[in-house]
DRENPA-3360 file (N, C-alpha, C; in nm, 2 decimals, always signed):
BEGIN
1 = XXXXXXXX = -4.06/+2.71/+2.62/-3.98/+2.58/+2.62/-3.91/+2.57/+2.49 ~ -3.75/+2.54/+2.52/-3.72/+2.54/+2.37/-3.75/+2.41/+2.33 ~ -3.69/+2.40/+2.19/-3.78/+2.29/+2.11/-3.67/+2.15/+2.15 ~ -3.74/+2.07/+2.12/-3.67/+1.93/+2.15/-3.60/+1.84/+2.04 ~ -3.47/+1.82/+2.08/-3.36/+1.83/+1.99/-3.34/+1.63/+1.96 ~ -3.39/+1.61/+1.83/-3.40/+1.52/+1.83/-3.26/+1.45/+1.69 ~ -3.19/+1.31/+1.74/-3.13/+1.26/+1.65/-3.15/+1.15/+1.59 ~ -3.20/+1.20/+1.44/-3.27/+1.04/+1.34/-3.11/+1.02/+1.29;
9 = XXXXXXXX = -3.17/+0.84/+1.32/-3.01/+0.76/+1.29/-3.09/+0.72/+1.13 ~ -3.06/+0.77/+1.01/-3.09/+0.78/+0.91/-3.01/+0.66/+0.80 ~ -3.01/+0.67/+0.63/-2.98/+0.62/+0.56/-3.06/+0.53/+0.50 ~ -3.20/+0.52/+0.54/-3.33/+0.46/+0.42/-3.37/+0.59/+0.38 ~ -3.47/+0.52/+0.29/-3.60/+0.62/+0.27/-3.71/+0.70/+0.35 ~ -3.73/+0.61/+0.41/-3.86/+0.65/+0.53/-3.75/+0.74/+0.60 ~ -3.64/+0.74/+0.63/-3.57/+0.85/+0.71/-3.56/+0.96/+0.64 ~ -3.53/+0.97/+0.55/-3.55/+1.11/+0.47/-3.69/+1.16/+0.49;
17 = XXXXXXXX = -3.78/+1.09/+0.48/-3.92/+1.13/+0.48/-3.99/+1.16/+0.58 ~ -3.87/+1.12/+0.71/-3.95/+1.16/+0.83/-3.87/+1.29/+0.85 ~ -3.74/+1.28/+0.79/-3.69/+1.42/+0.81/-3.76/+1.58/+0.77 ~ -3.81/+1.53/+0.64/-3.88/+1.61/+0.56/-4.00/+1.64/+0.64 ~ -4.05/+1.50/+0.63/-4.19/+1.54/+0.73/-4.21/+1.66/+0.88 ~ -4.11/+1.62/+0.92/-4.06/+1.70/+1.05/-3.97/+1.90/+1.01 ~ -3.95/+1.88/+0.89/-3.89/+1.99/+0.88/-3.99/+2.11/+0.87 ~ -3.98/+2.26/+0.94/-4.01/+2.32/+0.97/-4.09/+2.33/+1.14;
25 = XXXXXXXX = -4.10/+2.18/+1.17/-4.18/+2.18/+1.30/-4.12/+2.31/+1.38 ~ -4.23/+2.37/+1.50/-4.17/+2.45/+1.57/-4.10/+2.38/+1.72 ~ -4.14/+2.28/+1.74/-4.07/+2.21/+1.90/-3.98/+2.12/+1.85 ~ -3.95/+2.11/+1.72/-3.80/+1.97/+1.67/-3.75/+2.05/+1.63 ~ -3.60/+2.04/+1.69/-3.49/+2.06/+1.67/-3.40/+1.86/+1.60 ~ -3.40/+1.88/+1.46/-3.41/+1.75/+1.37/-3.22/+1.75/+1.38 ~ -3.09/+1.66/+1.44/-3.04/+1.64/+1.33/-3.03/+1.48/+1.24 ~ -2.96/+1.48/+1.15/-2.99/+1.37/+1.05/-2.83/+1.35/+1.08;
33 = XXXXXXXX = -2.84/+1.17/+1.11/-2.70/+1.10/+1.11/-2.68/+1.04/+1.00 ~ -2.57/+1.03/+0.95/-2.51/+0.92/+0.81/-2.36/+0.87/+0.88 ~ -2.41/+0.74/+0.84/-2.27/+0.65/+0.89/-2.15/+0.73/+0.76 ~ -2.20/+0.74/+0.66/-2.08/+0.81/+0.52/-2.07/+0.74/+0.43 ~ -2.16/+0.57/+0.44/-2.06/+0.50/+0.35/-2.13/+0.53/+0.24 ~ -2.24/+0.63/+0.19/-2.30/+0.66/+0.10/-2.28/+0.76/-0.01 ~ -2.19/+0.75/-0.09/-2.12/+0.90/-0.14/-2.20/+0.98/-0.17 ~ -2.34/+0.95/-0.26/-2.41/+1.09/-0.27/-2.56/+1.04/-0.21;
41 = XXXXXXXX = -2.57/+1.09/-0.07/-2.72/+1.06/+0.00/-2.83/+1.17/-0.06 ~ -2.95/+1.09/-0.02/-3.03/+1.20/-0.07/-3.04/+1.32/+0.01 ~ -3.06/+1.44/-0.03/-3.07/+1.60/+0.09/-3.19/+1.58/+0.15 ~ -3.18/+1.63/+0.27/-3.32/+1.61/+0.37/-3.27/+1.76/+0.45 ~ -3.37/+1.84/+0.46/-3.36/+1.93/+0.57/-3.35/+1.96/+0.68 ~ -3.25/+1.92/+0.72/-3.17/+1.93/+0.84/-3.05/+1.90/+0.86 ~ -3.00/+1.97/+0.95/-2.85/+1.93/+0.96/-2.75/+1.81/+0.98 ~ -2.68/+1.76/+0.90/-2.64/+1.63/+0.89/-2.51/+1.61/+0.93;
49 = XXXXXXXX = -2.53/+1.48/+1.03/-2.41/+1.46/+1.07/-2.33/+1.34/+0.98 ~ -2.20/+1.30/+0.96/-2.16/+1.22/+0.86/-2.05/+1.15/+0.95 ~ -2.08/+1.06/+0.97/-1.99/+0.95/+1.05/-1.97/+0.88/+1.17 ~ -1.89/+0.80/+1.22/-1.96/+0.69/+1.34/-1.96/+0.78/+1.43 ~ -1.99/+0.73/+1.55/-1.99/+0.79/+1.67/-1.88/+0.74/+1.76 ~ -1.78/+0.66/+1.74/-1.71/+0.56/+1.84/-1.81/+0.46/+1.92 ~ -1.87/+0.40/+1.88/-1.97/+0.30/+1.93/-2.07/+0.35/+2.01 ~ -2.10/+0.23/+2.13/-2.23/+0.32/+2.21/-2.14/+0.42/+2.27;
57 = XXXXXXXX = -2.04/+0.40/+2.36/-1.96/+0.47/+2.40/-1.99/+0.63/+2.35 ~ -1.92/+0.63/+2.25/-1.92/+0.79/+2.21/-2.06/+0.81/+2.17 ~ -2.17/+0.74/+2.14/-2.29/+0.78/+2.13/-2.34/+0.80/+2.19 ~ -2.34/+0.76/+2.30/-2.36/+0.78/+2.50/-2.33/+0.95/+2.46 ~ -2.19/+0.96/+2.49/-2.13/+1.08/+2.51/-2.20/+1.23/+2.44 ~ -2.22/+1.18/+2.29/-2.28/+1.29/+2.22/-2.43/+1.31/+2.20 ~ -2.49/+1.20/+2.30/-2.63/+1.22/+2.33/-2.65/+1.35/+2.41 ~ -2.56/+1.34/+2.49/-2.56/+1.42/+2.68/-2.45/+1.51/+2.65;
65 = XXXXXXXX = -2.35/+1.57/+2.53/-2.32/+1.69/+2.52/-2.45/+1.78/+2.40 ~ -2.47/+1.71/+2.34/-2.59/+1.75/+2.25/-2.73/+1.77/+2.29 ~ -2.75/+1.71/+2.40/-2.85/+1.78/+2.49/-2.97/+1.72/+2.42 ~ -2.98/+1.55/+2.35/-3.06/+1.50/+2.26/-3.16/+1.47/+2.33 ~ -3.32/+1.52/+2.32/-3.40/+1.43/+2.40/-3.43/+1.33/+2.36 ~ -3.44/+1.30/+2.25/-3.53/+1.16/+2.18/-3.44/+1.12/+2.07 ~ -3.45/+0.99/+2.05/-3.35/+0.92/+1.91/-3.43/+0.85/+1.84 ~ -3.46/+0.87/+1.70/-3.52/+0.78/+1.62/-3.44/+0.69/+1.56;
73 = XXXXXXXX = -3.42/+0.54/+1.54/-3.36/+0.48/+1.46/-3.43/+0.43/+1.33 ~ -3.38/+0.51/+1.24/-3.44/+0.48/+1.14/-3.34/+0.43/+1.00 ~ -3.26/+0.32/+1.07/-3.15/+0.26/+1.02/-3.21/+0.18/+0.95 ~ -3.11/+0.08/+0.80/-3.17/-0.01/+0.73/-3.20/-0.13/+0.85 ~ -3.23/-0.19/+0.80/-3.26/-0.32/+0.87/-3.19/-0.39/+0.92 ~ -3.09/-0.41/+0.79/-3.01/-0.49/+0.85/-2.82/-0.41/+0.89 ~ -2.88/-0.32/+0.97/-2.74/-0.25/+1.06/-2.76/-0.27/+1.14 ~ -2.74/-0.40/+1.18/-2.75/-0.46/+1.33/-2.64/-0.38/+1.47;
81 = XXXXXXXX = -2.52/-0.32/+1.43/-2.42/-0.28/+1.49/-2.50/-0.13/+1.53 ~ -2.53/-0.08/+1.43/-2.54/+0.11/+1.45/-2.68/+0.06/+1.56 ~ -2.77/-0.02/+1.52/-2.90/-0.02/+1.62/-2.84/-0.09/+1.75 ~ -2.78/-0.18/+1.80/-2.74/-0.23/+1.91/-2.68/-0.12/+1.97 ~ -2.63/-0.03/+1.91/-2.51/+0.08/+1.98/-2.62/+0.19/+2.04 ~ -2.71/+0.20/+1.97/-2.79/+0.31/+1.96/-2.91/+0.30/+2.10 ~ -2.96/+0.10/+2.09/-3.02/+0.08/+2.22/-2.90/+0.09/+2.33 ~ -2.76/+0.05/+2.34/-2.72/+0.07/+2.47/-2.68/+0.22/+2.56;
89 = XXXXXXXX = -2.65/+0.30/+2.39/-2.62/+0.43/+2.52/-2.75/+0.50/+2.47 ~ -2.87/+0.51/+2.45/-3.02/+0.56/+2.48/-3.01/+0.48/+2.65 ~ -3.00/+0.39/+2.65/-3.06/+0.33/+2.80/-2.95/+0.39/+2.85 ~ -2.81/+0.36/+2.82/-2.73/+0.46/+2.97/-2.78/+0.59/+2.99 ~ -2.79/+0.68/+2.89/-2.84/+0.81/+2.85/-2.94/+0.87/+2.94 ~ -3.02/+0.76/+2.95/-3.19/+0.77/+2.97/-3.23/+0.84/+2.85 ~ -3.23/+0.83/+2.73/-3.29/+0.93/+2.63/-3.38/+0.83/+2.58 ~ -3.50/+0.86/+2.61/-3.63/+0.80/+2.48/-3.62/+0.75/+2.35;
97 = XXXXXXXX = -3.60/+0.60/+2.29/-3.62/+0.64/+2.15/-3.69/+0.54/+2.12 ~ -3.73/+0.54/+2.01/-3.79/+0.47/+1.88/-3.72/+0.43/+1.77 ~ -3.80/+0.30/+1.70/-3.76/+0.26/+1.58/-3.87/+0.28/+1.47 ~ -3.81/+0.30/+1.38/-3.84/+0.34/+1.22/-3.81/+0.21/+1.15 ~ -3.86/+0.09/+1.15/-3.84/-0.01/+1.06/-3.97/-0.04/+0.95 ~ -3.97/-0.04/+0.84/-4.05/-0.08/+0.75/-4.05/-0.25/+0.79 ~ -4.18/-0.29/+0.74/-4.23/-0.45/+0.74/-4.15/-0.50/+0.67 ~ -4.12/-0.62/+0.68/-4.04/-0.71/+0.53/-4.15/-0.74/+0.46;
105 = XXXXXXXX = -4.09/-0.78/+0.33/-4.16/-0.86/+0.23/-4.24/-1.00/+0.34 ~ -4.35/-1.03/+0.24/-4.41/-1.14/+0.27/-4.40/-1.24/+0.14 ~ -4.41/-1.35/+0.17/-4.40/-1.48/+0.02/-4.52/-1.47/-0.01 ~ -4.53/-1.45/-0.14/-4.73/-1.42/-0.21/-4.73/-1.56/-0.27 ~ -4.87/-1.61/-0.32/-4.89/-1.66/-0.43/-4.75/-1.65/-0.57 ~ -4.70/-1.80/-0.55/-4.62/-1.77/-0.69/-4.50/-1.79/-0.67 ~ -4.48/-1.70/-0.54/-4.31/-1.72/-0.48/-4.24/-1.82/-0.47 ~ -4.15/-1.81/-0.54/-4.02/-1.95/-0.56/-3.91/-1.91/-0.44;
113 = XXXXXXXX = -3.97/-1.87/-0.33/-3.83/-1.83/-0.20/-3.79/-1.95/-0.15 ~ -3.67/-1.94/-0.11/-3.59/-2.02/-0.07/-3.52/-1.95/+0.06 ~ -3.60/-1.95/+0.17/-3.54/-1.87/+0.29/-3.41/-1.91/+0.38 ~ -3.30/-1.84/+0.36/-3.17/-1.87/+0.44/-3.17/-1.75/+0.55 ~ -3.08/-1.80/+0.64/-3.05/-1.71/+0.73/-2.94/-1.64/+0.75 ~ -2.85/-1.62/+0.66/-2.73/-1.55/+0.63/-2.68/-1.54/+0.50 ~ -2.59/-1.46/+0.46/-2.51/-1.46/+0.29/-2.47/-1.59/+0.30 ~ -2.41/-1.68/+0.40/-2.30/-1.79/+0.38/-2.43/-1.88/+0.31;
121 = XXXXXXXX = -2.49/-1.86/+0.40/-2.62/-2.02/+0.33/-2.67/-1.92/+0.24 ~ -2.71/-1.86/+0.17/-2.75/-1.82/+0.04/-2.63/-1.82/-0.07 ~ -2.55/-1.84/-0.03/-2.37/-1.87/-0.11/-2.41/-2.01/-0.17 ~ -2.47/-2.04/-0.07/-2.39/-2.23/-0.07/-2.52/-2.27/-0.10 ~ -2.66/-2.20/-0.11/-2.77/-2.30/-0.18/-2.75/-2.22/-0.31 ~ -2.72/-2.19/-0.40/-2.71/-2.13/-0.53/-2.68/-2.26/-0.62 ~ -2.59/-2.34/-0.60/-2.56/-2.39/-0.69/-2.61/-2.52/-0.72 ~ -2.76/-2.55/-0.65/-2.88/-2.61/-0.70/-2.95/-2.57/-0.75;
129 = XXXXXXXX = -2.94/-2.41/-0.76/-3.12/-2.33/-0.82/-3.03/-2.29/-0.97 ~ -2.88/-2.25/-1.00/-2.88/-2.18/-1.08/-2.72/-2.14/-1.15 ~ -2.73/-2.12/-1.25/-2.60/-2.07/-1.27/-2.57/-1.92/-1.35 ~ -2.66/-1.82/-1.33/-2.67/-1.71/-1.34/-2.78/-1.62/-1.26 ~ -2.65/-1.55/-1.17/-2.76/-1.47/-1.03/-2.73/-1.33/-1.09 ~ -2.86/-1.30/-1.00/-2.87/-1.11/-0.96/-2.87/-1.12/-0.84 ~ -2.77/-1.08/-0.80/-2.72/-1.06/-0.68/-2.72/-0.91/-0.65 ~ -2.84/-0.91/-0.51/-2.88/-0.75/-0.47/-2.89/-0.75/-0.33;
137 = XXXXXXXX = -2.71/-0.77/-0.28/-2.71/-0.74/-0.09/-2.66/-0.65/-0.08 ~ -2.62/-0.55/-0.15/-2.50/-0.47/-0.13/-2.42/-0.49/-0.13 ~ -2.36/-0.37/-0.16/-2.19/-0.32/-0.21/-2.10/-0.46/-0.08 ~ -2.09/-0.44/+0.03/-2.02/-0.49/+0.13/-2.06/-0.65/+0.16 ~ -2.15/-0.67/+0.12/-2.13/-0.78/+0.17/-2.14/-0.95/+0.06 ~ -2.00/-0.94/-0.05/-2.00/-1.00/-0.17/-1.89/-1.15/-0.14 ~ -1.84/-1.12/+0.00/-1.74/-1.23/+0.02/-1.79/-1.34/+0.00 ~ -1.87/-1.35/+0.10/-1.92/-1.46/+0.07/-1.97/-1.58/-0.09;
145 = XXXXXXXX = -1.99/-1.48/-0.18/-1.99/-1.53/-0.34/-1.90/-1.55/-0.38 ~ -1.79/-1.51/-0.34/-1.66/-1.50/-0.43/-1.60/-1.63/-0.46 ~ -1.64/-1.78/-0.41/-1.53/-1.85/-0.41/-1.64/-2.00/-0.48 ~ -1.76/-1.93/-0.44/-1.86/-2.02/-0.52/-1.81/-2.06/-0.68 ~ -1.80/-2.16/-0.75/-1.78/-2.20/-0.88/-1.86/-2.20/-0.97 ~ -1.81/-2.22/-1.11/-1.92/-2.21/-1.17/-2.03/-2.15/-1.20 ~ -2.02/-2.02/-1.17/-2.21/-1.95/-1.14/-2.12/-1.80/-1.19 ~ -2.25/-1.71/-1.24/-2.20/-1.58/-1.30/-2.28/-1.52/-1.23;
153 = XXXXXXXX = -2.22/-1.36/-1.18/-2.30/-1.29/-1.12/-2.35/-1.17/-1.19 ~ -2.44/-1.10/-1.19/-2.46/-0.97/-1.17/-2.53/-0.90/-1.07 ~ -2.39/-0.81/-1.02/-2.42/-0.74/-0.86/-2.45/-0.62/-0.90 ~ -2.56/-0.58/-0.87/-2.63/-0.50/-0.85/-2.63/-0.42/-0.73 ~ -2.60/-0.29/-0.72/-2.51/-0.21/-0.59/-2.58/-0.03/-0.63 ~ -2.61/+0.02/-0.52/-2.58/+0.18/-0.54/-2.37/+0.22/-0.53 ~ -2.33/+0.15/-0.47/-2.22/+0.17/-0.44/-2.08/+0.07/-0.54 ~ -2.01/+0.08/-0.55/-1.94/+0.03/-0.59/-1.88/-0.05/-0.49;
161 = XXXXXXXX = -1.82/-0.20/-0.52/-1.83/-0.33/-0.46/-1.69/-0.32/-0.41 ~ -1.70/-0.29/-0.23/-1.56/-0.30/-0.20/-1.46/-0.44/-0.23 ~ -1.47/-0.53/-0.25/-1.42/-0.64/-0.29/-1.39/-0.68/-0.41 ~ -1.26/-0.69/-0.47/-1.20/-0.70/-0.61/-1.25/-0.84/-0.65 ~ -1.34/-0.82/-0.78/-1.41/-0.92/-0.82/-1.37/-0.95/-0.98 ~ -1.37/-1.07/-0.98/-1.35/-1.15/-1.09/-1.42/-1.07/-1.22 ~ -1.35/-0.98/-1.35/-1.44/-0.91/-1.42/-1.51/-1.03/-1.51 ~ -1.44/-1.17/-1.54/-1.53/-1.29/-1.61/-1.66/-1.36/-1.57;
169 = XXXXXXXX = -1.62/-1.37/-1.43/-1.74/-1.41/-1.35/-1.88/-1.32/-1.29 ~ -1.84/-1.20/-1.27/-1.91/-1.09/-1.21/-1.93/-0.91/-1.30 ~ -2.06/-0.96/-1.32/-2.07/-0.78/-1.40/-2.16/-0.70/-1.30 ~ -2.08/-0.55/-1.30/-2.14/-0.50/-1.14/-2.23/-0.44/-1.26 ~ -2.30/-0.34/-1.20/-2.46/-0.26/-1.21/-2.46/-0.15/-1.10 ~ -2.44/-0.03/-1.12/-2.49/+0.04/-1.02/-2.64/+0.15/-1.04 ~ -2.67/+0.10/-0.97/-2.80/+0.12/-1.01/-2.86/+0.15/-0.85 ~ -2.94/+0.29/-0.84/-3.03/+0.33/-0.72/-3.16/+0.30/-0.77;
177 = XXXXXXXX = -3.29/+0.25/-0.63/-3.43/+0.23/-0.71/-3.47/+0.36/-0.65 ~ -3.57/+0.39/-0.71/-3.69/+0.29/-0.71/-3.66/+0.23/-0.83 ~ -3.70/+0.05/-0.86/-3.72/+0.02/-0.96/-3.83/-0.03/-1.00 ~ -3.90/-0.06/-1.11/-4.02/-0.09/-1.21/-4.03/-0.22/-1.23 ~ -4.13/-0.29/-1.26/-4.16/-0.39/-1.23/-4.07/-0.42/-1.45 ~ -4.12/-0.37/-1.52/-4.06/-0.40/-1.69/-3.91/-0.34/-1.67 ~ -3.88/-0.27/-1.63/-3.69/-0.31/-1.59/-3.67/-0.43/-1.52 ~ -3.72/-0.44/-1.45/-3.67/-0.54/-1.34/-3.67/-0.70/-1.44;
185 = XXXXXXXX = -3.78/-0.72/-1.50/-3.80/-0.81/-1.63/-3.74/-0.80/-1.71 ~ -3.66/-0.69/-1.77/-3.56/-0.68/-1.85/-3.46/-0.71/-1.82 ~ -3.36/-0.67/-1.72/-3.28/-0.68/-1.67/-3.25/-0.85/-1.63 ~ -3.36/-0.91/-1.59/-3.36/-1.09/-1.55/-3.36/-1.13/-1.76 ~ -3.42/-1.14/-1.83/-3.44/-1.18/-1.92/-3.33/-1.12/-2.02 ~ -3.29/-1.01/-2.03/-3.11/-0.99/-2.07/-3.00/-1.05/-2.04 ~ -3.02/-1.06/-1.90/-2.92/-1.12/-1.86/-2.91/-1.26/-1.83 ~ -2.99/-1.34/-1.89/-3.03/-1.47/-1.87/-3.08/-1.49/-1.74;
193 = XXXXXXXX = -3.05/-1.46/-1.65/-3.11/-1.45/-1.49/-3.15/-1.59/-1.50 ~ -3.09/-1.69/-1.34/-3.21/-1.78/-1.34/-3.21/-1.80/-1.23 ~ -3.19/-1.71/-1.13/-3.18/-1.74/-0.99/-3.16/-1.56/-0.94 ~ -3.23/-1.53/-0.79/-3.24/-1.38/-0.75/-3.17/-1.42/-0.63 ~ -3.09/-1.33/-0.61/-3.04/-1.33/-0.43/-3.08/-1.18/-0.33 ~ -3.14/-1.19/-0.24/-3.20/-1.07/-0.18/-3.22/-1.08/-0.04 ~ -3.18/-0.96/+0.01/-3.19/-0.98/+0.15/-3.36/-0.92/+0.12 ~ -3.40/-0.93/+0.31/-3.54/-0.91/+0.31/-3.56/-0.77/+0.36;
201 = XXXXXXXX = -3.50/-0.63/+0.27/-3.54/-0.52/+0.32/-3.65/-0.44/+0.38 ~ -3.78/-0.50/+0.25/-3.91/-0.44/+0.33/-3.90/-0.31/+0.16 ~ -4.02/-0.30/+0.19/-4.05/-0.11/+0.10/-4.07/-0.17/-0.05 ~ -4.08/+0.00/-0.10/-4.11/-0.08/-0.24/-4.01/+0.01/-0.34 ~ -3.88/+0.03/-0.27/-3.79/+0.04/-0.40/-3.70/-0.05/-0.47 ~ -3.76/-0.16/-0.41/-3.69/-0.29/-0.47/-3.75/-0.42/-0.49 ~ -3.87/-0.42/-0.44/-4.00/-0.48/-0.44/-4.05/-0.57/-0.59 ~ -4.01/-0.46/-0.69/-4.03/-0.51/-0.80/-3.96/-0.64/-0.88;
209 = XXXXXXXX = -3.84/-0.62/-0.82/-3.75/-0.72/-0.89/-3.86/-0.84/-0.83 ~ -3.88/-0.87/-0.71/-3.99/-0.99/-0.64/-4.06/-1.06/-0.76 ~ -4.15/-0.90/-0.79/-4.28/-0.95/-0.92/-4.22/-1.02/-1.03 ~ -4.11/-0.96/-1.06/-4.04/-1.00/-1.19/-4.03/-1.12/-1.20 ~ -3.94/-1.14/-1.10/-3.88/-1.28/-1.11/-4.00/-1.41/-1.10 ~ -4.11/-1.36/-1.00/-4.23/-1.47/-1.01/-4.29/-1.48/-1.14 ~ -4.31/-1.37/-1.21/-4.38/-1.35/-1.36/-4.28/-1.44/-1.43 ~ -4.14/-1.48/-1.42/-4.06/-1.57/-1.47/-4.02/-1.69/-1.42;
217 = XXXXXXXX = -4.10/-1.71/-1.32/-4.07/-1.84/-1.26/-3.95/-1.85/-1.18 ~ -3.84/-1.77/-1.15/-3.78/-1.80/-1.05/-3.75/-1.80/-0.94 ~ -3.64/-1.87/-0.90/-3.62/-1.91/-0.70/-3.57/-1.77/-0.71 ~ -3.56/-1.71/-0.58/-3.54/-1.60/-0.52/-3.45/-1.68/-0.37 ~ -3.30/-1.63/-0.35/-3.28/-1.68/-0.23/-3.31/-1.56/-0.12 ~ -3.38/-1.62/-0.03/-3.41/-1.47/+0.01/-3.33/-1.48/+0.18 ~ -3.25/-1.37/+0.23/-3.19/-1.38/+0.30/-3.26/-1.31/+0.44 ~ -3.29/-1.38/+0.55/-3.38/-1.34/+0.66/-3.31/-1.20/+0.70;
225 = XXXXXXXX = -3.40/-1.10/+0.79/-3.37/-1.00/+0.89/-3.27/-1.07/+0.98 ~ -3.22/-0.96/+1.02/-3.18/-0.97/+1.18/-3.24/-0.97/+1.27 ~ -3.27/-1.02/+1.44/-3.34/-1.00/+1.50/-3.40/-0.83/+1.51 ~ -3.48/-0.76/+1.53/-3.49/-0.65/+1.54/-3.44/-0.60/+1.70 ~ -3.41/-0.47/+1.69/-3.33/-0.42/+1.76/-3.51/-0.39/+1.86 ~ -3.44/-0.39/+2.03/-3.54/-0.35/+2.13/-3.58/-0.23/+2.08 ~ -3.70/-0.21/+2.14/-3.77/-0.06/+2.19/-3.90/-0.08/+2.11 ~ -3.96/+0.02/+2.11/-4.08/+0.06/+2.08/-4.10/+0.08/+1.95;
233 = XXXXXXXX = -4.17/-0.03/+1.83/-4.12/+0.02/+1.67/-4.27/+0.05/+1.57 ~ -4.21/+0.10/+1.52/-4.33/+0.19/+1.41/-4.29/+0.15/+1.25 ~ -4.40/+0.15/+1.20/-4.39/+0.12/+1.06/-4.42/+0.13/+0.96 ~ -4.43/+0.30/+0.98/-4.44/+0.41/+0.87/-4.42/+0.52/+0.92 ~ -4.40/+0.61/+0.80/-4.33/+0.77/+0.86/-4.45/+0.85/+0.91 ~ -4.57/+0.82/+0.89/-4.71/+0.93/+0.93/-4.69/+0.83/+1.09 ~ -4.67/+0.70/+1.13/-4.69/+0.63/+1.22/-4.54/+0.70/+1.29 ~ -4.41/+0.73/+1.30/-4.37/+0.75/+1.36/-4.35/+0.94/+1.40;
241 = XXXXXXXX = -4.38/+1.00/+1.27/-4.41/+1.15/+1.31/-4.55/+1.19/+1.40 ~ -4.63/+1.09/+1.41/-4.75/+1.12/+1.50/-4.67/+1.09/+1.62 ~ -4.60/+1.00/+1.68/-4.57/+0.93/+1.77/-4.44/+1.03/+1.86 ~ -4.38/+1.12/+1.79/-4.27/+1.21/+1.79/-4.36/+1.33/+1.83 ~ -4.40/+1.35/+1.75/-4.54/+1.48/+1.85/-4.55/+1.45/+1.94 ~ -4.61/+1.33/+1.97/-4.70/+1.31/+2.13/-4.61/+1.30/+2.23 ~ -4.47/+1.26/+2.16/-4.39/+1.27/+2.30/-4.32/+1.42/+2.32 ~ -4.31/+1.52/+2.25/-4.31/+1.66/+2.24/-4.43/+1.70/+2.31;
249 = XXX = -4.53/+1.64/+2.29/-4.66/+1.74/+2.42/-4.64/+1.66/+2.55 ~ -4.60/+1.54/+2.57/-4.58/+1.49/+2.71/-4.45/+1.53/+2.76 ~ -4.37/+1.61/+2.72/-4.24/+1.67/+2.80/-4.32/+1.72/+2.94;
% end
């Protein structure tokens, strides 16, 4: 029987790690997808695909010329588009898949969160909590700050900020985590910091900034998930590479 040719929709951590985890298997056949907007991803062993599909449409298509049995989505959280695309042509497909989603954060003891449900309402509650943010949504999605007054940013990005920003108002940061809990306290207390803006990714390469900011007393705006994408979800890499076996011995 040849081995079963599976496509992880990649770009977190746990994806790399399930890549890795999976590498050398003898019944996976692993490739690894990257949408590209990431100039230097981390290497995972296997062969990597780099860019869209043409929606479900062509994802449909390159399931069933690629001869894919199974799809893991192991997309960030909040790629609501690549996971929607990914549940509709799996179901035209008929190909099996799974999700790869880490848990979100939880509010501990301490937490100053302020839960919105989008960038626009985390834009527009800022300018009661604060007038110097760390701003950590990513590179793309800064529009929404841009017209807020009065308030100083520091955006903090692996990527550089497609949106031409004010160099008075906004000092970028490019910075990849993992980060430490005594950076993350540095970083707020250099920079005067008196307010965090954060979506709710989950994991712990960013986790720290959370501690920080409670050890300093401040509001955190914290910006909710997306609904999660259908199917069957797992939430961890030993939880989703057991799960990937078993459906390799039930072929």
């Amino acid at each position: 029987m040849r081995p079963e040719r599976l496509l992880l929709l990649g770009g977190t951590r746990e994806a790399v790690a399930l890549a890795r985890a999976l590498d050398g298997h003898p019944d996976i056949e692993t490739t690894y997808s990257l949408a590209g907007r990431t100039r230097r991803p981390a290497p995972v062993p296997a062969p990597v695909r780099t860019g869209g599909f043409g929606g479900a449409d062509g994802l449909e298509a390159y399931l069933r010329e690629a001869g894919i049995g199974l799809v893991v989505d192991a997309t960030h959280p909040y790629a609501e588009a690549i996971s929607a695309n990914a549940a509709l042509a799996c179901d035209r497909a008929s190909v099996p898949r799974l999700v790869l989603h880490r848990p979100p954060w939880a509010r501990g003891p301490g937490d100053r969160w302020v839960e919105v449900a989008d960038t626009a309402r985390a834009a527009r509650a800022l300018p009661a909590l604060g007038k110097r943010v760390l701003l950590t949504v990513g590179s793309r999605d800064l529009t929404p700050f841009l017209p807020v007054p009065r308030l100083r940013f520091v955006v903090r990005s692996v990527e550089p900020p497609a949106a031409v920003l004010d160099p008075d108002r906004f000092e970028v940061v490019l910075a990849r985590g993992p980060f430490d809990f005594d950076a993350e306290r540095r970083l707020l207390e250099s920079r005067a910091i008196d307010v965090v803006v954060s979506k709710n990714s989950g994991g712990t390469a960013a986790r720290a900034k959370l501690g920080a900011a409670r050890a300093l007393g401040l509001p955190v705006v914290m910006i909710a998930r997306p609904p999660p994408p259908p199917g069957e979800r797992l939430e961890s890499v030993a939880a989703a590479k057991a799960r990937i076996e078993a459906h390799v011995r039930g072929r």
